[in-house]
C-alpha positions, 0 to 999 in steps of 0.5 A, spaced: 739 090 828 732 088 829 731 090 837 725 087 843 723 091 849 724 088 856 722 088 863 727 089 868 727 089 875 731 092 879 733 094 887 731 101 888 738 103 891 741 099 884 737 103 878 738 110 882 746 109 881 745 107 874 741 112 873 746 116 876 752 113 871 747 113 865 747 121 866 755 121 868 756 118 860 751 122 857 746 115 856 740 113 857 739 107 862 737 103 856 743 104 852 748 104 859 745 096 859 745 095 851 752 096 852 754 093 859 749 085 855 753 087 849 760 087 853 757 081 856 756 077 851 763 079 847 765 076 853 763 070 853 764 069 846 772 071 846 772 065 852 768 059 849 773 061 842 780 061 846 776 054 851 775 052 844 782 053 841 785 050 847 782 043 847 783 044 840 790 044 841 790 038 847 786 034 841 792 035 837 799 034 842 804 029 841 805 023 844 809 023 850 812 016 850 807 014 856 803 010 851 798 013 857 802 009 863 803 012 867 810 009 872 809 014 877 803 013 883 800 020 887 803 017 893 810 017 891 809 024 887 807 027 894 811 022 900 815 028 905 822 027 906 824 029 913 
């Protein structure tokens, strides 16, 4: 995997506990953060896989029998009965 250098700034008080973190796991900063944007990423990717699979399955559901009518208005859903 070809890699590139970047330039991160950070609070003074936040590197200080990263540093602290890398050295308390026997890592660098550098690979700390290579593993925390590849957690990242695998994150996101793992939800837009599973939003992707949902609208799939919503794309493909059966017909409900409304015919997309629906006999029901929100204020009788929601009327109070006392």
């Amino acid at each position: 995997m070809e890699r590139r250098n970047v330039t991160l700034s950070l609070p003074k008080d936040i590197l200080r506990r990263v540093k602290i973190i890398a050295v308390n796991r026997d890592m660098s900063v550098s690979g700390l953060m290579t593993e925390a944007l590849i957690e990242l990423v695998r994150r996101e990717d793992a939800y837009s896989q599973a939003r992707d699979r949902h609208v799939s399955m919503l794309e493909r559901a059966g017909d409900l029998g409304t015919q997309g009518n629906l006999s029901l208005v929100r204020e009788d859903l929601h009327e109070r009965r006392g």
